[in-house]
Every structure is written in C-alpha cells, then in structure tokens.
PyMOL Python script that loads the backbone (N, CA, C, O; Angstrom):
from pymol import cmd

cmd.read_pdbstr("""\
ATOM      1  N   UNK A   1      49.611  45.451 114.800  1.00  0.00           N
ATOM      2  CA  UNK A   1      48.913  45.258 116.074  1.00  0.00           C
ATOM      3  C   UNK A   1      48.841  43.767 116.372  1.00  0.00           C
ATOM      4  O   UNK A   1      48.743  42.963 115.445  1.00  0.00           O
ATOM      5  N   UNK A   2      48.895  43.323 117.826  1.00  0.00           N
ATOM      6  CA  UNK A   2      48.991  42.118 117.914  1.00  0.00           C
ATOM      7  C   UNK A   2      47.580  41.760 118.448  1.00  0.00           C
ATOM      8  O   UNK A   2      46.797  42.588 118.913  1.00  0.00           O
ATOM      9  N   UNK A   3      47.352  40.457 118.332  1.00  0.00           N
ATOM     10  CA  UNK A   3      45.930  39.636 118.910  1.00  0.00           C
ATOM     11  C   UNK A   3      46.408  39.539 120.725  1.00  0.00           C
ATOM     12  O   UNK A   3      47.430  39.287 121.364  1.00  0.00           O
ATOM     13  N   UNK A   4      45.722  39.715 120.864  1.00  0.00           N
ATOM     14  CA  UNK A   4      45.445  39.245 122.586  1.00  0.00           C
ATOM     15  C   UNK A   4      45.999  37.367 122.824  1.00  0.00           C
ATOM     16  O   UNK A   4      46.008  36.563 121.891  1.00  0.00           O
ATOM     17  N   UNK A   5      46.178  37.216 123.459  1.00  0.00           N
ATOM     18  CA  UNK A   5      46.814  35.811 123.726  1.00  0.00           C
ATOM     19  C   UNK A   5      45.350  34.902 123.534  1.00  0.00           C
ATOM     20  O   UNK A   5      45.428  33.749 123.109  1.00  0.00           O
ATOM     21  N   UNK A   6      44.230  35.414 123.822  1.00  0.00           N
ATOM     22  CA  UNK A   6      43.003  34.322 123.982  1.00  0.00           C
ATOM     23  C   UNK A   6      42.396  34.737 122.919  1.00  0.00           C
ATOM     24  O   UNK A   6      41.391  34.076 122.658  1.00  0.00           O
ATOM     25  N   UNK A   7      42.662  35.713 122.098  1.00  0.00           N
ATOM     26  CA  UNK A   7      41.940  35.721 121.086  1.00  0.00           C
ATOM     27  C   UNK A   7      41.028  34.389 120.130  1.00  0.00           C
ATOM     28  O   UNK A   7      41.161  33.168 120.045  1.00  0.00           O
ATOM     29  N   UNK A   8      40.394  35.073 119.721  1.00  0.00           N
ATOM     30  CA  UNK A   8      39.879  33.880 118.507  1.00  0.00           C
ATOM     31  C   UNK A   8      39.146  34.656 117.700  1.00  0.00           C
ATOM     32  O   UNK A   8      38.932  35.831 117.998  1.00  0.00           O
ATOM     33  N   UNK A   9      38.638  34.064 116.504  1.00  0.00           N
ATOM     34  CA  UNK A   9      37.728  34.091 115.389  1.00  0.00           C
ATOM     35  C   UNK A   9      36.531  33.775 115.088  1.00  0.00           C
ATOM     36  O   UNK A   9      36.512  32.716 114.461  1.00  0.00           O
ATOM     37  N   UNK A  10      35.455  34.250 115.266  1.00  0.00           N
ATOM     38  CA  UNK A  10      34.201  33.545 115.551  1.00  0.00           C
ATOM     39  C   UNK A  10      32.979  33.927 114.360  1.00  0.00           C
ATOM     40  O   UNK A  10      32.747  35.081 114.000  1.00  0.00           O
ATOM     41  N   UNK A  11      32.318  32.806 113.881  1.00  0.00           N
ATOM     42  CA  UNK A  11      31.404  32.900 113.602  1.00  0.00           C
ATOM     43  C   UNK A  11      30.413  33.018 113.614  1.00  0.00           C
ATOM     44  O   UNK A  11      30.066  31.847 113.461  1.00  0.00           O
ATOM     45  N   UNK A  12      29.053  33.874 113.719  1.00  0.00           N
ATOM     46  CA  UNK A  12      28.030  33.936 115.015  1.00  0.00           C
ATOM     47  C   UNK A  12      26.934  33.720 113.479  1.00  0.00           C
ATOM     48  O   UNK A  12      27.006  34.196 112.346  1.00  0.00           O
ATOM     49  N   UNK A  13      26.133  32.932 114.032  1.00  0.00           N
ATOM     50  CA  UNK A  13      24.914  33.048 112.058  1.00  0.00           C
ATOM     51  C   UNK A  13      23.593  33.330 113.225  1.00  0.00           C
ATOM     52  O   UNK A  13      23.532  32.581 114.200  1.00  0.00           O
ATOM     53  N   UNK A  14      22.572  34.432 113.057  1.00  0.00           N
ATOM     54  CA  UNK A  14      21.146  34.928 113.426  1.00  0.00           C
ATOM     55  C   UNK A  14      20.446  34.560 112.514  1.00  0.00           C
ATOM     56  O   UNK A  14      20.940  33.990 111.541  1.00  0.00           O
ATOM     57  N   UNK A  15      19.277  34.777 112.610  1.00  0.00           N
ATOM     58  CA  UNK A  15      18.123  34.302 111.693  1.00  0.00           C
ATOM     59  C   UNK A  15      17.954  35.707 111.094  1.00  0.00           C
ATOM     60  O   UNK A  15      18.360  36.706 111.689  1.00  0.00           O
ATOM     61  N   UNK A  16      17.388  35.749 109.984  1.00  0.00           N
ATOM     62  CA  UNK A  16      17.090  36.841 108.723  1.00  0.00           C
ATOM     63  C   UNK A  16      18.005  37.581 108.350  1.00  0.00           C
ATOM     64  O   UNK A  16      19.088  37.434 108.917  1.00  0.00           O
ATOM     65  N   UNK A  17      17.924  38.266 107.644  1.00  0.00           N
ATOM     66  CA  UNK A  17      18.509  39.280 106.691  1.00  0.00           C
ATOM     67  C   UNK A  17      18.800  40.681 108.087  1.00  0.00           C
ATOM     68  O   UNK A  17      17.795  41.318 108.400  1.00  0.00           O
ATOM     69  N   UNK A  18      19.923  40.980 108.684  1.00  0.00           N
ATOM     70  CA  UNK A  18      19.666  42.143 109.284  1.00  0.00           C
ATOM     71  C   UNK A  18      20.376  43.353 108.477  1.00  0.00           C
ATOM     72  O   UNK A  18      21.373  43.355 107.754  1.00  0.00           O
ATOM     73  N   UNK A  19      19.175  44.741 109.010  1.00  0.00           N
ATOM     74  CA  UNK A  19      19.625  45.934 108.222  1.00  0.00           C
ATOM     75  C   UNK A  19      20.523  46.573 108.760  1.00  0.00           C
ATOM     76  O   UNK A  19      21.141  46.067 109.696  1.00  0.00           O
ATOM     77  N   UNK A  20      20.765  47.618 108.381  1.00  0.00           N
ATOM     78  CA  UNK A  20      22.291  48.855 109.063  1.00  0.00           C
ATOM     79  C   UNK A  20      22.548  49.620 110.325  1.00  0.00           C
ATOM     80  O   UNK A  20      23.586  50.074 110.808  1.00  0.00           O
ATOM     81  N   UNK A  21      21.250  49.630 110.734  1.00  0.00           N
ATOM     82  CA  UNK A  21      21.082  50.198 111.773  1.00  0.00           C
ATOM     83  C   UNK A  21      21.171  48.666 113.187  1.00  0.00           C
ATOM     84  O   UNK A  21      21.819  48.807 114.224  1.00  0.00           O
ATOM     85  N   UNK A  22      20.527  47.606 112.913  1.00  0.00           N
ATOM     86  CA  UNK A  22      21.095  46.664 113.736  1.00  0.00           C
ATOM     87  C   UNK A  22      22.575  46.045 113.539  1.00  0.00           C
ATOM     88  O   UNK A  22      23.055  45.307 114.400  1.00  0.00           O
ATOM     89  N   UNK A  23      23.172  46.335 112.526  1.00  0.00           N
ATOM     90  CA  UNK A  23      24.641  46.145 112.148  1.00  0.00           C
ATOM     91  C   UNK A  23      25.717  46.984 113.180  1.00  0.00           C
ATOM     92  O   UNK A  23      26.716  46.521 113.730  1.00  0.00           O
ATOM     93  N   UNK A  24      25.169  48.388 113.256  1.00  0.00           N
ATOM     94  CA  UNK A  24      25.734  49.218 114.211  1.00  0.00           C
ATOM     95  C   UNK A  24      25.682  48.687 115.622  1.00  0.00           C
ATOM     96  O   UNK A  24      26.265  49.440 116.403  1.00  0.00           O
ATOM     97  N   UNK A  25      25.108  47.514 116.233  1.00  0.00           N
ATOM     98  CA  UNK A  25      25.098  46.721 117.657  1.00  0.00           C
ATOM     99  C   UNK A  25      26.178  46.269 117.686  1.00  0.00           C
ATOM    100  O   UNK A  25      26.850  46.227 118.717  1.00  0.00           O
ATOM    101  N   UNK A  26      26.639  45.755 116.336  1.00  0.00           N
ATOM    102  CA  UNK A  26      28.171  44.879 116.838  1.00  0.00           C
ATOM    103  C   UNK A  26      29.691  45.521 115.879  1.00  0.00           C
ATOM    104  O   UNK A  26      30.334  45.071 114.930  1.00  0.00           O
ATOM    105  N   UNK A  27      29.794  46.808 116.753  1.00  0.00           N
ATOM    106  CA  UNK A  27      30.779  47.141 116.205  1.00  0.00           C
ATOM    107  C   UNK A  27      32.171  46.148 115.782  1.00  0.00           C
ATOM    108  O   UNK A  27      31.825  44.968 115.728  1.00  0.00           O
ATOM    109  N   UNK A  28      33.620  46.342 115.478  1.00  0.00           N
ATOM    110  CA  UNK A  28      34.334  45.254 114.830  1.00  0.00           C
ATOM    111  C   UNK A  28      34.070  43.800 114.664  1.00  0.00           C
ATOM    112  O   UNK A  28      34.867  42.903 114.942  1.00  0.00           O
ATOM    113  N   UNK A  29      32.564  43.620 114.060  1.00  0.00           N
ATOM    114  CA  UNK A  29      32.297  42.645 113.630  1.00  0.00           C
ATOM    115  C   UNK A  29      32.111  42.694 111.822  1.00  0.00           C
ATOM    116  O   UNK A  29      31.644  43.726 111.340  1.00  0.00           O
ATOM    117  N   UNK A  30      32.396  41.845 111.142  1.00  0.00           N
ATOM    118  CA  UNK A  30      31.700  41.942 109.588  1.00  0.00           C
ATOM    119  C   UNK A  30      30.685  41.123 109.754  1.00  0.00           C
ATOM    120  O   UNK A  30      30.576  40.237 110.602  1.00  0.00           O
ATOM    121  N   UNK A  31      29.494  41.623 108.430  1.00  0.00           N
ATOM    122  CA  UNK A  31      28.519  41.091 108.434  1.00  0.00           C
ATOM    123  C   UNK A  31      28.334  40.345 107.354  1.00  0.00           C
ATOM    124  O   UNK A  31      29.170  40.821 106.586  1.00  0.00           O
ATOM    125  N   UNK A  32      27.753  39.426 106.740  1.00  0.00           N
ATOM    126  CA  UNK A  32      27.635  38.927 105.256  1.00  0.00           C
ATOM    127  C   UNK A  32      26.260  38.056 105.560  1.00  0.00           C
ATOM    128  O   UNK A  32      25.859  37.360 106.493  1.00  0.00           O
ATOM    129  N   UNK A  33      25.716  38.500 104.174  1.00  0.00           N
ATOM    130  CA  UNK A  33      23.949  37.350 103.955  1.00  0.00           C
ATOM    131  C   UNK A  33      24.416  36.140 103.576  1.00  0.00           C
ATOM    132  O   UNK A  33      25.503  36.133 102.999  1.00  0.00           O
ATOM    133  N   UNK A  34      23.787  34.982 103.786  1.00  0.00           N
ATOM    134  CA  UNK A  34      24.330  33.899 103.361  1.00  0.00           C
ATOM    135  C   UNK A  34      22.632  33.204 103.537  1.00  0.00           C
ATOM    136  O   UNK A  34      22.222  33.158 104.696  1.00  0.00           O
ATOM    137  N   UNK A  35      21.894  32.799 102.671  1.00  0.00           N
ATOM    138  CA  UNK A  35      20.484  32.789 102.213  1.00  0.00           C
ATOM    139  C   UNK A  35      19.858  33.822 102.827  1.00  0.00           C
ATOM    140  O   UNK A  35      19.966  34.995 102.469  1.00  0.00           O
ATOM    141  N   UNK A  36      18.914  33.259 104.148  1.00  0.00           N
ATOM    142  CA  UNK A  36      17.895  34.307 104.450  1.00  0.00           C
ATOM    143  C   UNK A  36      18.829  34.366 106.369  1.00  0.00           C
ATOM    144  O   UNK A  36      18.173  33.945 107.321  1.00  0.00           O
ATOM    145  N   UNK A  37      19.742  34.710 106.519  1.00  0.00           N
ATOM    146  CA  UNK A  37      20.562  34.755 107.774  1.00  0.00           C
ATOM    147  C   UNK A  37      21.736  35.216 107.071  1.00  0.00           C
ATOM    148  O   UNK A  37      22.157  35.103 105.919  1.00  0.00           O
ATOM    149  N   UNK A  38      22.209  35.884 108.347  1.00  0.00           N
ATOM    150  CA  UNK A  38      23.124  36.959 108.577  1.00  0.00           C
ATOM    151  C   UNK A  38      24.281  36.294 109.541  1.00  0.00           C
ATOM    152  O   UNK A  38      24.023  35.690 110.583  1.00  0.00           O
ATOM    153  N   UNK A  39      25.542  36.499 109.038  1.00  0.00           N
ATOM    154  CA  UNK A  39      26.859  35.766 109.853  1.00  0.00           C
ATOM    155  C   UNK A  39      27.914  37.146 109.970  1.00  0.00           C
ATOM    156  O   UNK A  39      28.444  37.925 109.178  1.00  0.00           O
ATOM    157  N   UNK A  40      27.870  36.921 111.600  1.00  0.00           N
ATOM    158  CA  UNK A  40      28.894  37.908 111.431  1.00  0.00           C
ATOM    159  C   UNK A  40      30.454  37.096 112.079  1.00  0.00           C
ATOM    160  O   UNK A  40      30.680  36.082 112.740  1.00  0.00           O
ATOM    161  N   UNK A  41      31.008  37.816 111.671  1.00  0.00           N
ATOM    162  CA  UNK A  41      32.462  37.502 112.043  1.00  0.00           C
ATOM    163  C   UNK A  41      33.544  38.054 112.434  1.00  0.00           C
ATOM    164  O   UNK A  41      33.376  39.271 112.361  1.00  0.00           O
ATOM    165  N   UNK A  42      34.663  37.785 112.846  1.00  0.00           N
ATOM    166  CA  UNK A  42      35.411  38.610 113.648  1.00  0.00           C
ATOM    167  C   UNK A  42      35.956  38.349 114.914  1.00  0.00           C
ATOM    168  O   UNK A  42      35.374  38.098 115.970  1.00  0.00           O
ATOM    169  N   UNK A  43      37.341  38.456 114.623  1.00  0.00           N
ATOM    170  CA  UNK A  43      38.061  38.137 115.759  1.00  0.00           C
ATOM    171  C   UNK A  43      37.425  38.919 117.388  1.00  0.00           C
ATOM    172  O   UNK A  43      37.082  40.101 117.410  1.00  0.00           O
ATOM    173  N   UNK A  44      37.384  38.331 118.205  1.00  0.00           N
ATOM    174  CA  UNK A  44      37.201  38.842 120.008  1.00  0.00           C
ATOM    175  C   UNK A  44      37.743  38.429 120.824  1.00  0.00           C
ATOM    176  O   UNK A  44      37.864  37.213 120.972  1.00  0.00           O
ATOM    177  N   UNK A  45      38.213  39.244 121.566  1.00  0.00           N
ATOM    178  CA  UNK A  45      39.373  38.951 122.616  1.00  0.00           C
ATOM    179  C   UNK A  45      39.709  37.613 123.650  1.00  0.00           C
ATOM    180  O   UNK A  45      40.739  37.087 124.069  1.00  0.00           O
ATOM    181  N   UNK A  46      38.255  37.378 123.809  1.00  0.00           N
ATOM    182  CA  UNK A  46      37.813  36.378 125.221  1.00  0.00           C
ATOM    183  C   UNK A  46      36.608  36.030 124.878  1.00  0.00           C
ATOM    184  O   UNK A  46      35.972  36.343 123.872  1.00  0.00           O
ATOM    185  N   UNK A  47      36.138  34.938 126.327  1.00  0.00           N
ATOM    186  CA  UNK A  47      35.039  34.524 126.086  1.00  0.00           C
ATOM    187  C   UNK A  47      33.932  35.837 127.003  1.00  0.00           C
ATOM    188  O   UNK A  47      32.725  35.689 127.194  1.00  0.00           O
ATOM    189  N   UNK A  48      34.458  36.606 127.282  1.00  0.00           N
ATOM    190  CA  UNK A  48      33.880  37.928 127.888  1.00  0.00           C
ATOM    191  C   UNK A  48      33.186  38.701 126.584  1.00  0.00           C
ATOM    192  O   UNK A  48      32.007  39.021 126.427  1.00  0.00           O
ATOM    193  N   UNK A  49      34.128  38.857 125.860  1.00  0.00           N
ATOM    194  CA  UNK A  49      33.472  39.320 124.794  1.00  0.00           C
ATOM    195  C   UNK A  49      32.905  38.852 123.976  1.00  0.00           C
ATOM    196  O   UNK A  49      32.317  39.642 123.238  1.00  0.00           O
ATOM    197  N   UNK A  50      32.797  37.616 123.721  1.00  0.00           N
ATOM    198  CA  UNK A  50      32.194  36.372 123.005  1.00  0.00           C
ATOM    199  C   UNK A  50      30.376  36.606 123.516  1.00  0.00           C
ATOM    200  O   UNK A  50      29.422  36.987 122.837  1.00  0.00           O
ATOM    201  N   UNK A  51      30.474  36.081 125.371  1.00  0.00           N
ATOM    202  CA  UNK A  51      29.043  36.700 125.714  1.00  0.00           C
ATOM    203  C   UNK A  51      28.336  37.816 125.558  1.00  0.00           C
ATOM    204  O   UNK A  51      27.117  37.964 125.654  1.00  0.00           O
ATOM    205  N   UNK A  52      29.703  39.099 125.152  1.00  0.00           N
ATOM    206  CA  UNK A  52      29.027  40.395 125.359  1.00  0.00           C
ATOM    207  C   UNK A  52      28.195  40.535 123.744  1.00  0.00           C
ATOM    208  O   UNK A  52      27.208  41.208 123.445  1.00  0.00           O
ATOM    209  N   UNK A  53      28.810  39.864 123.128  1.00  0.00           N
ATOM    210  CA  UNK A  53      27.862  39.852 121.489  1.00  0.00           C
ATOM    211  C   UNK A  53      26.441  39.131 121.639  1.00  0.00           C
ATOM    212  O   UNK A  53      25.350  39.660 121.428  1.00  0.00           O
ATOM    213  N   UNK A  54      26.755  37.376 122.184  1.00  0.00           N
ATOM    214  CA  UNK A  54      25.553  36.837 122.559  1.00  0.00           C
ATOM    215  C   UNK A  54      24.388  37.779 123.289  1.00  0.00           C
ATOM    216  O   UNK A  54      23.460  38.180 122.587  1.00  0.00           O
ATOM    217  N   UNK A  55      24.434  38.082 124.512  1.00  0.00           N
ATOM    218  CA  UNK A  55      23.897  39.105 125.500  1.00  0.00           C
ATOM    219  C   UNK A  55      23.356  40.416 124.453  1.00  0.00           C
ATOM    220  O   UNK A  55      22.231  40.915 124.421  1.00  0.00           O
ATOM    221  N   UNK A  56      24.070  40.627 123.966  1.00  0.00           N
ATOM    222  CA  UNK A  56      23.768  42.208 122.585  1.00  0.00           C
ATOM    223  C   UNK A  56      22.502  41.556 121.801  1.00  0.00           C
ATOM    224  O   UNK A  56      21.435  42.170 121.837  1.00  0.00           O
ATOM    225  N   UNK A  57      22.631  39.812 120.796  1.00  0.00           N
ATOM    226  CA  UNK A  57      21.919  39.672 120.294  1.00  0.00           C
ATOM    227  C   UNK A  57      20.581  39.073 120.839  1.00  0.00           C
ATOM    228  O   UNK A  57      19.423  39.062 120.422  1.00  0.00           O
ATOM    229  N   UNK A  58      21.253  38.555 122.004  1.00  0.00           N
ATOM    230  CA  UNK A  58      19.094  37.811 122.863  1.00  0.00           C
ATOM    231  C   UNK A  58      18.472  39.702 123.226  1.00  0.00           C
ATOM    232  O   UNK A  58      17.252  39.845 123.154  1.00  0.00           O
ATOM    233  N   UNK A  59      19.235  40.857 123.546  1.00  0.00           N
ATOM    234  CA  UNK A  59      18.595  41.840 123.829  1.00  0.00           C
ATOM    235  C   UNK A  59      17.546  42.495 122.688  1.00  0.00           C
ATOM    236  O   UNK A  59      16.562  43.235 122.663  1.00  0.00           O
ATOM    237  N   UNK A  60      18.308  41.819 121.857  1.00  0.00           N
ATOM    238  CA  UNK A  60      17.652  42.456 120.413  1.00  0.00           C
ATOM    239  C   UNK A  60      16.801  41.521 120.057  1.00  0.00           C
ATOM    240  O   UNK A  60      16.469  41.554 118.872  1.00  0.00           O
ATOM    241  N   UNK A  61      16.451  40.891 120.559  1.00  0.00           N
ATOM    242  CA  UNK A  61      15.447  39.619 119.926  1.00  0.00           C
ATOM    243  C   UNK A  61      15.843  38.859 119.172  1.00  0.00           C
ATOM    244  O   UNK A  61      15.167  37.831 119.150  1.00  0.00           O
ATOM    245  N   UNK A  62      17.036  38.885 118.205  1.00  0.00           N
ATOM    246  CA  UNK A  62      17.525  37.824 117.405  1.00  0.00           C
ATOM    247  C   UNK A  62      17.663  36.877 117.310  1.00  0.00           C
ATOM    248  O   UNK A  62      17.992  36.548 118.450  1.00  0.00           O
ATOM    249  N   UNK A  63      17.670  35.674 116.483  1.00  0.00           N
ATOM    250  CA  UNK A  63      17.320  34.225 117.288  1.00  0.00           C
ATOM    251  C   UNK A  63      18.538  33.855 116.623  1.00  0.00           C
ATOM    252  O   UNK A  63      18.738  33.759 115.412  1.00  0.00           O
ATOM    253  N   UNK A  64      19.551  33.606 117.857  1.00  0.00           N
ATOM    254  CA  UNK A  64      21.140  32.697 117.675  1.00  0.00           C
ATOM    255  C   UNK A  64      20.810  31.230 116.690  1.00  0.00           C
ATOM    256  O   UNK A  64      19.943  30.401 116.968  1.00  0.00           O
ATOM    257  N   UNK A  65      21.650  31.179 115.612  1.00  0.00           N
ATOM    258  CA  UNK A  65      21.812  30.126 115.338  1.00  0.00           C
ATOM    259  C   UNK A  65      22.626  29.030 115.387  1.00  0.00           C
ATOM    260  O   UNK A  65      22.417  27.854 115.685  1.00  0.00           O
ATOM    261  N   UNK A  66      23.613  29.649 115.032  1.00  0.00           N
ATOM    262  CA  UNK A  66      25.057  28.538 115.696  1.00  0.00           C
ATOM    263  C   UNK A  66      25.964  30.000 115.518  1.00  0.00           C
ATOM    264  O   UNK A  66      25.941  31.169 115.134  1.00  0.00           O
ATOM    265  N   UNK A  67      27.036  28.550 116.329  1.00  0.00           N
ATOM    266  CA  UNK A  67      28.429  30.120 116.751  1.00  0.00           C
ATOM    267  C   UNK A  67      29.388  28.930 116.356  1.00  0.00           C
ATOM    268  O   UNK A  67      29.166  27.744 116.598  1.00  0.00           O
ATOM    269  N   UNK A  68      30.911  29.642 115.462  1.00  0.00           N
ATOM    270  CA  UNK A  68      31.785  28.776 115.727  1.00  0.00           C
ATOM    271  C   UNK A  68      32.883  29.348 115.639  1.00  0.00           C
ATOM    272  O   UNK A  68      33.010  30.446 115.098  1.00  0.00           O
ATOM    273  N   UNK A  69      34.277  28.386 116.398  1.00  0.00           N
ATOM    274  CA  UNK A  69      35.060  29.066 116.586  1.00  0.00           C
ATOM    275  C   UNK A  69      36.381  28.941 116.045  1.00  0.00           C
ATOM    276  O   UNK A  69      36.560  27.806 115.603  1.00  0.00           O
ATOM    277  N   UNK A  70      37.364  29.694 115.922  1.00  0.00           N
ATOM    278  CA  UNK A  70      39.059  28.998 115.231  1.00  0.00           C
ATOM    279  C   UNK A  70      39.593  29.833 116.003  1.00  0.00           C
ATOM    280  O   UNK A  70      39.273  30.866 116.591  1.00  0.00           O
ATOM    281  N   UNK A  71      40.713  29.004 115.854  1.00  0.00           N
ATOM    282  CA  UNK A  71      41.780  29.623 116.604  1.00  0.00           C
ATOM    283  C   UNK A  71      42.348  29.002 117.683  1.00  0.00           C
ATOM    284  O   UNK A  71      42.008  27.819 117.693  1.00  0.00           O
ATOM    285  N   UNK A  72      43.341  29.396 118.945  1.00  0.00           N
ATOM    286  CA  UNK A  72      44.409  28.714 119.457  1.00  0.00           C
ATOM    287  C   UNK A  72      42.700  27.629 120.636  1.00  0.00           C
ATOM    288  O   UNK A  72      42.973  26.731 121.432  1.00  0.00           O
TER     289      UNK A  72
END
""", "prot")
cmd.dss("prot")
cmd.show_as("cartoon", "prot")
cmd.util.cbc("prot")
cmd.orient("prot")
C-alpha cells in the first residue's frame, strides 16, 4: 500500500497515562507511556487529519502537549 503524497508521521504526547477505552478515539494511531503521558503515533494523510486528532483530543479534555512531525 502506498502513503498518500502529503502524508507524514506524527507524534502527538497528552498529559497522563490514557486507558483503552480512550485509546479507541484514535483509531490507526499507536499508543506508548513514556513517564506519566501518553504519545501516540502514526502516520496521517494531511493536515485535515492531523486537526481531526487535535479536535478528537481538546473534545476529550486532554491537555495537548507537543506534536511533532517527519516526513516529506
């Protein structure tokens, strides 16, 4: 399968430890603990979908910590 031309790779880090049931908000994302915050990661198509994660996590109350990005 190929990447989308705008693709990228992103790192998104929230504050605390999140459980399984808020894991299920961001489908093809991985999740990993890294102290007391949660990074998920995973390639997304655009910056459409980039907001649609942001937008997912201010709905949920989560407090964004940093985002970063690789790729073209």
């Amino acid at each position: 399968m190929t990447k989308p031309a705008n693709s990228r790779r992103y790192e998104i880090r929230v504050r605390g430890v999140l459980g399984e049931t808020l894991l299920q908000a961001f489908p093809g994302l991985q999740a990993r603990t890294e102290r007391c915050d949660t990074v998920l990661s995973g390639e997304l198509a655009d910056r459409a979908a980039l907001h649609g994660v942001l937008a997912q996590i201010e709905s949920l109350g989560l407090e964004l910590l940093e985002v970063h990005s690789s790729g073209k």
